[in-house]
N, C-alpha and C positions, 0 to 999 in steps of 0.2 A: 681432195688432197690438201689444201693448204691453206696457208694466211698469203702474203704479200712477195712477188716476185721481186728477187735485185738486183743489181750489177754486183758480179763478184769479181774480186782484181784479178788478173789474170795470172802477176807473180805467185800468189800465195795459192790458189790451182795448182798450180805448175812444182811447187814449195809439195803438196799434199801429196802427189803422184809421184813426186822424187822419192818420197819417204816409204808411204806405204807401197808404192809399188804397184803393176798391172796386174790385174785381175788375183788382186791380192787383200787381205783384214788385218788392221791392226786394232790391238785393244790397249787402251790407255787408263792407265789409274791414277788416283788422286797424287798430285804433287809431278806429275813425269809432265814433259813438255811435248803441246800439241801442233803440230806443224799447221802453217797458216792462218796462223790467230782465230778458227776458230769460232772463238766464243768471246772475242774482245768486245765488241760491241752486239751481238745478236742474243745475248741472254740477260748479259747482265749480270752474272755471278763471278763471285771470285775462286768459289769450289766447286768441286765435281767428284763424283766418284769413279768415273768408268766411261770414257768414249771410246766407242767402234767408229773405224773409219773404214768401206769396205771401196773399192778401184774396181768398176771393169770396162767393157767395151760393148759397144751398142752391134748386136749382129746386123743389123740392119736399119735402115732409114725408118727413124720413132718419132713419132710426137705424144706429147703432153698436152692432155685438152685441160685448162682450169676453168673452173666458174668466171662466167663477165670478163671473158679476157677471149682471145685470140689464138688458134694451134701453134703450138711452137714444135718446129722440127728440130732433130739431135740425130746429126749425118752420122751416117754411117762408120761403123769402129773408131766413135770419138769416144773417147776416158770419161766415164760419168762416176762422179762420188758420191756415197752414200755415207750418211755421218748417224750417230742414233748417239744422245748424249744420256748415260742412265744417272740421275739423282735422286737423292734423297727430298723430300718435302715433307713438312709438319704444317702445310698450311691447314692441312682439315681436320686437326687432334690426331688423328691415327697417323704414326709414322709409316713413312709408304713411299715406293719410287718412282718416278715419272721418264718415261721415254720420249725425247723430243728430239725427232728427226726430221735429216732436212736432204735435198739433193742439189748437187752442184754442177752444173753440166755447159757445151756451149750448144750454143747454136748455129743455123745455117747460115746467117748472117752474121756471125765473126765474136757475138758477145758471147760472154760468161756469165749465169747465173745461179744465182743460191734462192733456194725455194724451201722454207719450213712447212712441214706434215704437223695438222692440228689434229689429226685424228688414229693415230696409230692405234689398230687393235690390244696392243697390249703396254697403253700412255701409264696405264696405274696398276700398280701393282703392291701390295701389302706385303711389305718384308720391313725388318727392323728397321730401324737406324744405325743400331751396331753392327751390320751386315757385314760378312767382309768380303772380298772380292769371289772366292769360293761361290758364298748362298746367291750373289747375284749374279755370279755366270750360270748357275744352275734356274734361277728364276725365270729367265730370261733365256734359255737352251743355249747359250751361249760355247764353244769351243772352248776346251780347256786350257789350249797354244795360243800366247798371246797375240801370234802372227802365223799365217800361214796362208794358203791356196782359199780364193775366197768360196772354190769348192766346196771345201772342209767349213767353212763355216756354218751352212746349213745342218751338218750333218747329225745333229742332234736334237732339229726341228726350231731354230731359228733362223728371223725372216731378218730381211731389211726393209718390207712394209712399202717397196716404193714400184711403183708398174707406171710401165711402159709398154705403151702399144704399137707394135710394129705395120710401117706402111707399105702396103703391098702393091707391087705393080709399077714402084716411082724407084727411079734410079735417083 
């Protein structure tokens, strides 16, 4: 899964779920405003072309196993966010887009955390730089409604790349 585990504030959680809503996608494009900052300090960038932010609920008591760390439980039908930020990059000559997703979730013990995915199957992807929001929903099997049921967001074969294993047998 990932790089480095953090404490996420718990207003701006709370801020992400107001907006997008339960078990619900929104897609955001360059210039529109992203609830819960985000990307203030986690990227680094001042641009973006296209965040997905997808809301649902854990059917059941899940943990998170990461490398060199500890299980982390995610009680049951708690709001867990999924974020996929798609940009542009020219750092390697070929212009091209990179998928960097993270998830935001609490745990059994009362915190909030944001976890970035260094590995997403599909982090690179070869589309222009002039792209426009169109060729990159289509790259990306992305829903053509910029919000909707986070049902429908699969429904053209994209993922949000993040699993969760459910624990069996534990109330």
């Amino acid at each position: 899964m990932g790089r480095k585990l953090k404490i996420f504030p718990e207003k701006q959680y709370r801020e992400i779920l107001n907006e997008v809503g339960s078990f619900r996608y929104s897609i955001y494009e360059q210039g529109e405003s992203i609830p819960g900052n985000l990307f203030t300090k986690a990227l680094d960038i001042e641009n973006y072309n296209c965040v997905v932010a997808g809301t649902g609920g854990t059917l059941s008591l899940c943990k998170l196993i990461l490398p060199n760390a500890a299980e982390i439980t995610i009680p049951q039908g708690s709001p867990v966010i999924v974020v996929r930020l798609l940009r542009e990059d020219l750092s390697r000559g070929e212009p091209h887009y990179n998928a960097d997703d993270q998830i935001i979730f609490p745990t059994a013990g009362g915190d909030i955390f944001r976890l970035p995915r260094k590995d997403a199957p599909d982090h690179y992807l070869q589309i222009a730089g002039t792209a426009n929001m169109l060729t990159i929903a289509n790259a990306y099997h992305l829903p053509q409604e910029k919000s909707g049921p986070i049902a429908r967001y699969s429904e053209n074969g994209a993922r949000l790349h993040i699993d969760l294993f459910p624990v069996h047998g534990k109330e």
